[in-house]
C-alpha distance (Angstrom), angle and dihedral (degrees) to the residues before:
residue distance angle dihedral
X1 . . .
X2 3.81 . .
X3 4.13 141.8 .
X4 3.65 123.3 -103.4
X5 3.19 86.2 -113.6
X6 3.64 105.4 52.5
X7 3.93 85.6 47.2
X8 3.56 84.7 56.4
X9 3.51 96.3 51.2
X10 3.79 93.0 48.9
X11 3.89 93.1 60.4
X12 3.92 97.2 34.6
X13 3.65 95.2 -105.5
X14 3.80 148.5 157.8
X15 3.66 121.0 -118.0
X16 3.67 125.7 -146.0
X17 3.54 115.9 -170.6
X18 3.33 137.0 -0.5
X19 3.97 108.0 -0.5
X20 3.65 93.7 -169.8
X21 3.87 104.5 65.9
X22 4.04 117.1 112.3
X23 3.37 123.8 -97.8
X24 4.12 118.7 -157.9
X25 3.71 109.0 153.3
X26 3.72 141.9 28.5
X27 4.10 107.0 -141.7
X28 3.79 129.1 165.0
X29 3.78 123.2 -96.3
X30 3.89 96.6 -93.1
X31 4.10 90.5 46.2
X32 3.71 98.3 46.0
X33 4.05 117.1 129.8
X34 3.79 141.6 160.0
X35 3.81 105.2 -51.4
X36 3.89 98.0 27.1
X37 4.09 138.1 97.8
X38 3.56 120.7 -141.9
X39 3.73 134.0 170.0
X40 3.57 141.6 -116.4
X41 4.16 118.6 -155.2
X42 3.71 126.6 -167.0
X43 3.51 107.0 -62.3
X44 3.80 131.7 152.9
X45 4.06 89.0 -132.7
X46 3.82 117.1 62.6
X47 3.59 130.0 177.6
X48 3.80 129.4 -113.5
X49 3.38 100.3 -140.9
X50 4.32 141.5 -3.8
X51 3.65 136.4 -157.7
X52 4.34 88.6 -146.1
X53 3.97 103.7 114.2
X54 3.98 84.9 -127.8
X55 3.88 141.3 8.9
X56 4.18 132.2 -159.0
X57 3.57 105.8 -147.2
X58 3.39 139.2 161.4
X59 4.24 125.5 -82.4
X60 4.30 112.5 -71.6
X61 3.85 92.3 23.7
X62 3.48 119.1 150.3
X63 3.72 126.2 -165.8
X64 4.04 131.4 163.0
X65 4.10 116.4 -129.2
X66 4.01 101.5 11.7
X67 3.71 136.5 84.3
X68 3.48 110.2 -114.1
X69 3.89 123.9 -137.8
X70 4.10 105.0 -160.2
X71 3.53 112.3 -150.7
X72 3.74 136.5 162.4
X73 4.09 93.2 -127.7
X74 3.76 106.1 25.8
X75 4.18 90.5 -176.6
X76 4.13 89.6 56.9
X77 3.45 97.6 42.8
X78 4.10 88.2 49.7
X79 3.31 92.5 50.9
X80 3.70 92.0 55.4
X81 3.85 92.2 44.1
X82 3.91 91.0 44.8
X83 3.86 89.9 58.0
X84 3.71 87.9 40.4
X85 3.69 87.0 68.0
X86 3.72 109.8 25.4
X87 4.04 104.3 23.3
X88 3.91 111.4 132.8
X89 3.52 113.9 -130.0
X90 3.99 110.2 -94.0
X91 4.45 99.8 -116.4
X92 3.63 107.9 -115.4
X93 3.82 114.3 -117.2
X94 4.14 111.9 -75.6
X95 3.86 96.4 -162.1
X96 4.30 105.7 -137.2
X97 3.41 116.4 -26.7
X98 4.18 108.4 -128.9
X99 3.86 88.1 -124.9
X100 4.20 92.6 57.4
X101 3.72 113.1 101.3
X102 4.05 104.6 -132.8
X103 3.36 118.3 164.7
X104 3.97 110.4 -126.4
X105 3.98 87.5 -117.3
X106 3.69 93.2 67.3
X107 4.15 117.6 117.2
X108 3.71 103.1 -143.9
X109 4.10 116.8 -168.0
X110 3.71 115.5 -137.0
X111 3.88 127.4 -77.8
X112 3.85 86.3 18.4
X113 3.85 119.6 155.3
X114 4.13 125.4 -148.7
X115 3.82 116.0 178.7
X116 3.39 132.2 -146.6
X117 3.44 118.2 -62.4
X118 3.61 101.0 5.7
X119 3.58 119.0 135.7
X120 3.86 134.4 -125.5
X121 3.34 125.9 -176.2
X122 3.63 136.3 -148.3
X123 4.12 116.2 -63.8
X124 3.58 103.5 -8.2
X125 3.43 118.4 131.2
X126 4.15 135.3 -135.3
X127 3.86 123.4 -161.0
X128 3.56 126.7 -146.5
X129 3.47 130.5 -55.0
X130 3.70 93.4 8.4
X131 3.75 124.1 148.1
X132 3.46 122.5 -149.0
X133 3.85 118.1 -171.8
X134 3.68 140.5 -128.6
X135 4.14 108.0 -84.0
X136 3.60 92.6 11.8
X137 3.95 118.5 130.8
X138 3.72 134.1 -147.7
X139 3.73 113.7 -162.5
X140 3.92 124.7 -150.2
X141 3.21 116.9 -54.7
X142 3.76 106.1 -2.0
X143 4.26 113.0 154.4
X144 3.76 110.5 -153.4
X145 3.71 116.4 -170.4
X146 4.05 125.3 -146.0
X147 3.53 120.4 -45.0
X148 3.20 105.4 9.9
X149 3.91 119.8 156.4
X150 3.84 122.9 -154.9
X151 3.52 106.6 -165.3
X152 4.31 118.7 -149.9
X153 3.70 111.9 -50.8
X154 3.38 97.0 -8.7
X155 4.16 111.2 154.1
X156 3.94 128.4 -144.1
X157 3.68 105.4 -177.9
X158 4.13 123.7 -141.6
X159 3.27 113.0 -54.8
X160 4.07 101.9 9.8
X161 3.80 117.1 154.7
X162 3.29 122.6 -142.0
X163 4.10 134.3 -170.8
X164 3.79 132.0 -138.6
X165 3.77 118.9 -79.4
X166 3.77 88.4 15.0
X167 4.33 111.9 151.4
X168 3.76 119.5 -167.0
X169 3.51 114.0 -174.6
X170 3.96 131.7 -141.0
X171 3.70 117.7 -43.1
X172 3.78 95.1 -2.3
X173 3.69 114.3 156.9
X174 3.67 127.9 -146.5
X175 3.68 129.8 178.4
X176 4.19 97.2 11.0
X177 3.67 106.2 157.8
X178 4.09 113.4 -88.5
X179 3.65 117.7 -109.6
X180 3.65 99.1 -105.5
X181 3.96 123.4 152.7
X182 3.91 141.8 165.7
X183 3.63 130.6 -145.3
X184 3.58 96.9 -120.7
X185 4.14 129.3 161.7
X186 4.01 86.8 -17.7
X187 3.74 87.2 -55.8
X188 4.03 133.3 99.1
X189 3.83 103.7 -115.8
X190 3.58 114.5 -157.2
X191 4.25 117.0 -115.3
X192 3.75 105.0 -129.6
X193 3.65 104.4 -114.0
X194 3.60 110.1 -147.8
X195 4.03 110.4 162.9
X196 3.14 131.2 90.7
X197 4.07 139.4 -144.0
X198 3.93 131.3 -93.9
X199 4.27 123.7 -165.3
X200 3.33 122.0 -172.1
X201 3.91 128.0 -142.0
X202 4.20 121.7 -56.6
X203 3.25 83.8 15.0
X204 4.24 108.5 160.9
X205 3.58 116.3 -163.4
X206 4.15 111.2 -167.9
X207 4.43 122.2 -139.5
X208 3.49 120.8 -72.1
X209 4.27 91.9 5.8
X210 4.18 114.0 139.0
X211 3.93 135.3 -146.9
X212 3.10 111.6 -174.7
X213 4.26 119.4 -158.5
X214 3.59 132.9 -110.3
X215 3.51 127.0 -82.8
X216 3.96 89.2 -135.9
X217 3.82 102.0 -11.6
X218 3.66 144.8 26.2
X219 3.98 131.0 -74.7
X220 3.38 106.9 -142.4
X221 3.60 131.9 -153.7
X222 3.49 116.9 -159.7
X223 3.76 141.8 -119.3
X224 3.88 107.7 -74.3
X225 2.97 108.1 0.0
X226 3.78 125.3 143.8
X227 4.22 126.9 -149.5
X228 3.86 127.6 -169.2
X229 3.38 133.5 -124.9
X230 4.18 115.3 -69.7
X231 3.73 91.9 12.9
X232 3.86 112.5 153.9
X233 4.14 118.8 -161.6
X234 4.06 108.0 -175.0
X235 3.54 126.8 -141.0
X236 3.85 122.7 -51.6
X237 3.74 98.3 4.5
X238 3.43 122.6 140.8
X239 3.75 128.3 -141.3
X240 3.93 123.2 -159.6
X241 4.07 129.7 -139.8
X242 3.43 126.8 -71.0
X243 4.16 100.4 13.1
X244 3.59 131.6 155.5
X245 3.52 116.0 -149.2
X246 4.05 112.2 -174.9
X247 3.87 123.4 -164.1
X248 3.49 138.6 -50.4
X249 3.99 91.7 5.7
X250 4.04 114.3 135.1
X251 3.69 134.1 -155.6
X252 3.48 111.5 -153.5
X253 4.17 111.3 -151.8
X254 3.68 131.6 -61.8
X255 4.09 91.8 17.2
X256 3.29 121.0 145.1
X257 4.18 137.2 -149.2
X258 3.82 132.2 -159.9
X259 3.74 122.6 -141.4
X260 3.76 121.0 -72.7
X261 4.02 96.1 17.1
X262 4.06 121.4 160.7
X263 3.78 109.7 -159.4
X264 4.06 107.8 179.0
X265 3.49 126.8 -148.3
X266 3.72 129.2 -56.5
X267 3.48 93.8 15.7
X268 4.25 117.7 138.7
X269 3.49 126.2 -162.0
X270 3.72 123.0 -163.8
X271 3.59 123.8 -138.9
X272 3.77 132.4 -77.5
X273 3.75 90.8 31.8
X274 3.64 125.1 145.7
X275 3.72 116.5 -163.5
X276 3.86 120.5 -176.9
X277 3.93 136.4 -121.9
X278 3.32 117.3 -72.8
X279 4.13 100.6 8.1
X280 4.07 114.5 140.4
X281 3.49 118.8 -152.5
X282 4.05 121.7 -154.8
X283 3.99 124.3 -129.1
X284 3.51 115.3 -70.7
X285 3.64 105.5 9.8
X286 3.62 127.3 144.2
X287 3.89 115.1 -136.9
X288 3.75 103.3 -150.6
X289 3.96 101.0 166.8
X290 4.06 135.7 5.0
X291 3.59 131.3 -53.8
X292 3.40 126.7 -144.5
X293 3.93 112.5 -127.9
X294 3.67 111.5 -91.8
X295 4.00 100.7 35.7
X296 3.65 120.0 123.3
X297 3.76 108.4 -157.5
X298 3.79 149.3 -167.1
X299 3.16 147.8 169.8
X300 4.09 130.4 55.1
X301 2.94 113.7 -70.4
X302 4.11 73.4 36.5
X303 4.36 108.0 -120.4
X304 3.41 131.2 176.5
X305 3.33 108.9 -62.3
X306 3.75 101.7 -122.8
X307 3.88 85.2 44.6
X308 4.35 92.3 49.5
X309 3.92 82.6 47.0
X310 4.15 97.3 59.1
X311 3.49 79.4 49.3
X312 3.79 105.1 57.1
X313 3.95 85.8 47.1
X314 3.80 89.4 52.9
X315 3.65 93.4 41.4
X316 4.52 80.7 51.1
X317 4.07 87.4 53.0
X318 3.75 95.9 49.0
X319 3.26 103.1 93.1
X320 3.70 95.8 52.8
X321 3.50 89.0 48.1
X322 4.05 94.8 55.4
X323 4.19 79.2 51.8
X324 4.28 85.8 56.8
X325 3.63 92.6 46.3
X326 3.71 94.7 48.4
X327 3.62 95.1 46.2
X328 4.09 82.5 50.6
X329 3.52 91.2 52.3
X330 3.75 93.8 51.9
X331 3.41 100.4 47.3
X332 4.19 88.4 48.4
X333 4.32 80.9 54.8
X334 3.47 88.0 -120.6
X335 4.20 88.9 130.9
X336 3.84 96.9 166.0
X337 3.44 97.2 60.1
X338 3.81 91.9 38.1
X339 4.24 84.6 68.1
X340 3.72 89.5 46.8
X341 3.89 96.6 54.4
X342 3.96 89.2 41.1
């Protein structure tokens, strides 16, 4: 529970109206009432009027009934108020629960927490102030940095390196062996896979989503970068800085990303694929061969995307266009071919 105005003064804003009204909820535009704050974006469509006690919205806004908060990025400062009101409590560090399983080799950075039942194994090493989960598992000789939050029964296999700030949610995999077989005596012999995986720093890795290690070397995801729910990356890619990988897509192995790279959901990518910093590919697309940084794509096989949308309008148009080329084929007497093309 807060004031207007003390909301106000908590995101830098503006207040217009009355600064004393109560605040007790934070609610979305459409769920807004008496005693609740909602927001208002930049959007070419405002309201009139709302029944939410108070609203942030951007400089010039007008709005009958609430008290208006003017800031400069409405979403931001909502956010902020939002956990303001609502934010649980961050748990303070536990130390080792006496039901986790850590192997007396284990380095464990101050203020650290491991829940019951989670699983250590012999010399890896946690930084400070990470928290490690109940039925999450820590193979040999995994280093995690700082911060670092395994959620439950998530699973860093041996040797998996891990950056500071890094959050992997519940049953994340990294560092399963990559799918890689040989046609050998009628039979597909399994490639030894022998590498291991790197992620960089504020890295976020969603539930359920798979990297797989290197058959000699490391994958490496890189520094920021942020991956969906049931994502799988195969063996040896290599993912840039700063991408956003939404769920469902796949990576087959030996791809590669540039820096600052959105790939949207269902999307697959075969292997041995380069594409280049700062490309976005749309849903469903099926990157088949490199792309040049810059390129925002569609379509499978994935084109250009003013190029894949000519197509779709041609692809609208074609059945009036088999109707033309029957009535052509008519009118030349050519009637067999006319039911063909119909």
């Amino acid at each position: 529970m807060a004031t207007v105005r003390e909301l106000a003064e908590l995101v830098g804003g503006e207040v217009c109206g009355d600064g004393e009204r109560i605040v007790t909820a934070a609610r979305p535009f459409a769920e807004a009432g008496d005693g609740d704050i909602t927001f208002l974006d930049h959007t070419p469509s405002l309201p009139e009027t709302s029944g939410a006690t108070a609203i942030v919205a951007p400089p010039g806004v007008i709005i009958v009934g609430p008290t208006l908060i003017r800031v400069t990025d409405p979403f931001t400062a909502f956010v902020t108020i939002a956990s303001h009101l609502h934010g649980r409590p961050q748990p303070g560090p536990l130390g080792i629960d006496p039901l986790a399983d850590v192997n007396p080799t284990v380095v464990i950075g101050p203020a650290a927490t491991i829940e019951a039942f989670a699983v250590v194994r012999a010399g890896a090493v946690i930084g400070a102030r990470c928290r490690i989960h109940s039925g999450a598992i820590i193979g040999r000789d995994c280093r995690l940095g700082d911060d670092v939050t395994l959620h439950p029964h998530a699973v860093l296999y041996d040797r998996t390196i891990v950056g500071n700030r890094v959050t992997v949610h519940a049953n994340g995999v990294i560092g399963a062996d990559g799918f890689g077989y040989r046609l050998q005596d009628g039979k597909h012999a399994k490639v030894p896979q022998l590498g291991w995986v790197e992620v960089g720093d504020d890295v976020e890795i969603g539930a359920c989503s798979t990297i797989h290690r290197g058959t000699f070397g490391p994958p490496r995801i890189g520094a920021g970068t942020k991956i969906d729910n049931l994502v799988m990356i195969a063996h040896n890619c290599q993912v840039g800085r700063h991408n956003i990988l939404v769920s469902q897509m796949g990576m087959a192995g030996s791809s590669r990303t540039g820096d600052y790279v959105v790939i949207a959901g269902q999307v697959g990518v075969v292997d041995h694929v380069r594409i280049g910093d700062g490309c976005t590919i749309g849903g469903q697309a099926g990157v088949t061969k490199d792309v040049p940084p810059g390129q925002r794509m569609l379509g499978s096989p994935a084109t250009p995307e003013r190029e894949q949308k000519r197509i779709l309008m041609s692809l609208a148009a074609l059945p009036e266009l088999r109707r033309d080329v029957a009535r052509i084929l008519r009118h030349l007497g050519l009637q067999d071919e006319a039911k063909d093309a119909a």
